[in-house]
BABADO-812066 format. One line per field, with one value per atom (N, C-alpha, C): residue number from 1; chain; x, y, z; residue in one letter. Coordinates in steps of 0.1 Angstrom, whole numbers. Layout:
N
pos <- c(NUM_...)
unit <- c(A_...)
X <- c(X_...)
Y <- c(Y_...)
Z <- c(Z_...)
code <- c(a_...)
***
This chain:
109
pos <- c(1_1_1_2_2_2_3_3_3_4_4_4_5_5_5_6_6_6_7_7_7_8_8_8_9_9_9_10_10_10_11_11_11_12_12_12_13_13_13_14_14_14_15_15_15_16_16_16_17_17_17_18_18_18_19_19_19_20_20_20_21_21_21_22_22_22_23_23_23_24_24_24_25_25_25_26_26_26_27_27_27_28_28_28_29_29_29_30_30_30_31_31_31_32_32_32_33_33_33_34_34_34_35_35_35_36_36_36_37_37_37_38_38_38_39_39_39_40_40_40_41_41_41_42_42_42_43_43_43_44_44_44_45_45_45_46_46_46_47_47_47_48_48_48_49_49_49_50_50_50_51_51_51_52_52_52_53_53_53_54_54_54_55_55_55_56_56_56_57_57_57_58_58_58_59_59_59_60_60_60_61_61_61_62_62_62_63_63_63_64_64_64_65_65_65_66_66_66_67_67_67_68_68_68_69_69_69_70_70_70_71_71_71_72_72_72_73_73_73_74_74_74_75_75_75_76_76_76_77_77_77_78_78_78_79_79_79_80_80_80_81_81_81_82_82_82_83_83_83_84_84_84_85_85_85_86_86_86_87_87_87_88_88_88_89_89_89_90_90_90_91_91_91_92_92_92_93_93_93_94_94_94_95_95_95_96_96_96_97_97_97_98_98_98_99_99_99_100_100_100_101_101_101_102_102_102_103_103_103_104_104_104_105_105_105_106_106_106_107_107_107_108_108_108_109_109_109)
unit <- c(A_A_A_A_A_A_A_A_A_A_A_A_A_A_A_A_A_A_A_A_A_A_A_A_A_A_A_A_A_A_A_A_A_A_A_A_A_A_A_A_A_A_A_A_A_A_A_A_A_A_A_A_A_A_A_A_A_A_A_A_A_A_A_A_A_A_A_A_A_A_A_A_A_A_A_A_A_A_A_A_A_A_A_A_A_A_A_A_A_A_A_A_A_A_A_A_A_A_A_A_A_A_A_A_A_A_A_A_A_A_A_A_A_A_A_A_A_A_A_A_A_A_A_A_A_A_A_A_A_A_A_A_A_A_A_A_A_A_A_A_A_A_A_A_A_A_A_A_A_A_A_A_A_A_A_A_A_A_A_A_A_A_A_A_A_A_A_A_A_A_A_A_A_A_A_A_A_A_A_A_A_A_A_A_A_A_A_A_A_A_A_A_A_A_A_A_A_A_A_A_A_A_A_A_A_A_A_A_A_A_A_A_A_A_A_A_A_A_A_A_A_A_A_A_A_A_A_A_A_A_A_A_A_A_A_A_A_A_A_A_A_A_A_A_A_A_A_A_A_A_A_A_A_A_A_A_A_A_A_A_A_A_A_A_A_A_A_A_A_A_A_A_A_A_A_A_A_A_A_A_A_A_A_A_A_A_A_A_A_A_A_A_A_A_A_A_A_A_A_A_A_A_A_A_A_A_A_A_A_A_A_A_A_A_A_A_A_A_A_A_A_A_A_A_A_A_A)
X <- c(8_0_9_7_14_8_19_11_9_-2_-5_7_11_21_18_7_2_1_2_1_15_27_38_46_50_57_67_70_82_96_97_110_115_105_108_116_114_118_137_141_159_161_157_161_165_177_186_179_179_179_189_196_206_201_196_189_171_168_158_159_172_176_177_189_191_178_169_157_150_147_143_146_157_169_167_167_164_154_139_126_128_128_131_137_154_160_153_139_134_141_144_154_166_171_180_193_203_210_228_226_234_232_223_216_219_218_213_232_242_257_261_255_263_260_239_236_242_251_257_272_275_293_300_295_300_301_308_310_298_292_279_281_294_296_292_296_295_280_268_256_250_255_248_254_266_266_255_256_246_234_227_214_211_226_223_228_231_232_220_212_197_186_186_181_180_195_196_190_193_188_171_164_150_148_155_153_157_164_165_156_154_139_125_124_113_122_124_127_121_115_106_116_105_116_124_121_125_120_109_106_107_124_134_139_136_146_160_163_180_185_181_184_185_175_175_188_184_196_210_216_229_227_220_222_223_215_218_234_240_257_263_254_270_268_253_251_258_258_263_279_281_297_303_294_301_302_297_300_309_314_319_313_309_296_303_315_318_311_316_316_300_290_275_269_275_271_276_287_288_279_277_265_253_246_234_231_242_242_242_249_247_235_228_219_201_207_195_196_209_215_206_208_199_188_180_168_161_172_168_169_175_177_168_168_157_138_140_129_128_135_139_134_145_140_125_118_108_97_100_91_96_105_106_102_98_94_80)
Y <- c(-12_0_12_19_34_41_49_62_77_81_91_103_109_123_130_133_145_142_127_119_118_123_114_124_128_137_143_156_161_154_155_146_134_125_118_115_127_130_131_134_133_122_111_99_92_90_78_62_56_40_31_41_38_38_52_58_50_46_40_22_18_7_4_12_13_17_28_29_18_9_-3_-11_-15_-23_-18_-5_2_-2_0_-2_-17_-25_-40_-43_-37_-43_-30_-29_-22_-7_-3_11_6_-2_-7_-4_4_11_-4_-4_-19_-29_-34_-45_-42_-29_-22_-28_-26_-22_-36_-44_-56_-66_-62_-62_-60_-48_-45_-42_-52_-56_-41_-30_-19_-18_-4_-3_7_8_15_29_36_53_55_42_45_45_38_35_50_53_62_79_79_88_86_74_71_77_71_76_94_101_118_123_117_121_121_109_106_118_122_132_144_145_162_160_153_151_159_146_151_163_164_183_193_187_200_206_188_187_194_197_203_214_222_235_242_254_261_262_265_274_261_250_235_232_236_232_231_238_236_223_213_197_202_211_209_215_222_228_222_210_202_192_189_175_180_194_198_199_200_201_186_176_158_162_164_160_161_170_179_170_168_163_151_139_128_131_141_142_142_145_139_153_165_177_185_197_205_213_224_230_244_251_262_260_249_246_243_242_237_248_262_276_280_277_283_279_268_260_264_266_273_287_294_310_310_304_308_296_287_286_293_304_313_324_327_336_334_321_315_313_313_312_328_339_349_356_353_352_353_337_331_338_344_350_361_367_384_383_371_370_365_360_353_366_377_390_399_395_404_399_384_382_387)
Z <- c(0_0_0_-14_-12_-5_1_14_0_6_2_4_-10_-4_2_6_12_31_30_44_49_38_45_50_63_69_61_57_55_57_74_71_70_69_58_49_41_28_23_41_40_44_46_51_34_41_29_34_23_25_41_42_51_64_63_72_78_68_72_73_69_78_90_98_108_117_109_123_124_113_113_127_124_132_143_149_162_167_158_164_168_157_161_173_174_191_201_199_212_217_205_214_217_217_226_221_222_215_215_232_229_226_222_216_201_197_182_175_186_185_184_190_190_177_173_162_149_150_137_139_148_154_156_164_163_178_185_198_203_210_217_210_216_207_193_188_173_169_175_171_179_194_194_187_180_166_157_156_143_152_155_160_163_167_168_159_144_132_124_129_122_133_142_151_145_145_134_126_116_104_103_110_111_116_128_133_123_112_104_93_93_85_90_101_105_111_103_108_97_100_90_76_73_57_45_53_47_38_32_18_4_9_-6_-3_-10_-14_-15_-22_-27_-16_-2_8_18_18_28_26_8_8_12_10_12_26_34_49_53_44_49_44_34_30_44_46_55_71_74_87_86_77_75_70_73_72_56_44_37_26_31_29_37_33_46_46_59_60_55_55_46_32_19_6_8_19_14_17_24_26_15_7_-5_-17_-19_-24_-23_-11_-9_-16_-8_-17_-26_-39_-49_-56_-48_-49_-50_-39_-35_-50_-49_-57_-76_-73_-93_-85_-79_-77_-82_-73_-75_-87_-92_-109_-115_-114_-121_-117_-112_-108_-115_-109_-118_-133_-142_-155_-152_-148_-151_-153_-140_-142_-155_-160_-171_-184_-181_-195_-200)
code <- c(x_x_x_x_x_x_x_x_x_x_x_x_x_x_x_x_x_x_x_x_x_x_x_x_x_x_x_x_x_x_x_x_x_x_x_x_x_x_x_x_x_x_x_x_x_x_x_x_x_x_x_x_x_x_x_x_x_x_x_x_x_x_x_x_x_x_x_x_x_x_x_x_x_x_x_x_x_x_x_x_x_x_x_x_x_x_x_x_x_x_x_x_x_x_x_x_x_x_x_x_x_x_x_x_x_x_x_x_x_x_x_x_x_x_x_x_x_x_x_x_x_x_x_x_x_x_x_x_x_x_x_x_x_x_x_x_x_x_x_x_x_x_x_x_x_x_x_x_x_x_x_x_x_x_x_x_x_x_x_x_x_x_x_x_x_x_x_x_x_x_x_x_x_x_x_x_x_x_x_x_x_x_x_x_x_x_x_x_x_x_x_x_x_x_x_x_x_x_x_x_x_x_x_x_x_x_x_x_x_x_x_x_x_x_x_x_x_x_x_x_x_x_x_x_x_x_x_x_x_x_x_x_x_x_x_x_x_x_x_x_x_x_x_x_x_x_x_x_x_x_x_x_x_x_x_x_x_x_x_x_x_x_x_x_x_x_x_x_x_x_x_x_x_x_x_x_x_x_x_x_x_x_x_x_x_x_x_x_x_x_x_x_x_x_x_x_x_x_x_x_x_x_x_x_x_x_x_x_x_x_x_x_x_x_x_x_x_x_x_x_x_x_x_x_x_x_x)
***
């Protein structure tokens, strides 16, 4: 049964496949974060990283003004470490920057 889009929470929408593994795996060992670690042969620190990497995540997702996708996804690079948060502020701006552009031309046509 597909969920309706209009039913499916915003953040949602930043969760990687990865991401919605492991919460899998979470729900299943009960919360249980050392249960979750030994589950996936890791040391307790490492799973509870993972779990306040997937936290942010969602929290950033529900922060107002979130309704740009390509804003959100650059804020997943960078939370999951795989951006740097200078180069994804550079990113953004001149992201805003061709938005604004593109607007400008749009009223002049």
């Amino acid at each position: 049964m597909e969920p309706d889009s209009r039913m499916v929470p915003p953040w949602t929408r930043i969760l990687s496949e990865e991401d919605w593994q492991f919460l899998k795996r979470f729900l299943l060992a009960s919360g249980s974060l050392k249960d979750l670690a030994a589950e996936y042969d890791i040391s307790y620190p490492t799973v509870r990283g993972r779990l306040d990497r997937l936290i942010e995540k969602i929290r950033a997702a529900d922060q107002p003004g979130t309704d740009d996708s390509f804003k959100l996804y650059i804020r997943s690079l960078v939370i999951d470490g795989h951006l740097m948060a200078p180069i994804a502020r550079e990113i953004l701006h001149l992201h805003e920057s061709s938005k604004h552009e593109r607007n400008a031309n749009d009223r002049n046509i």
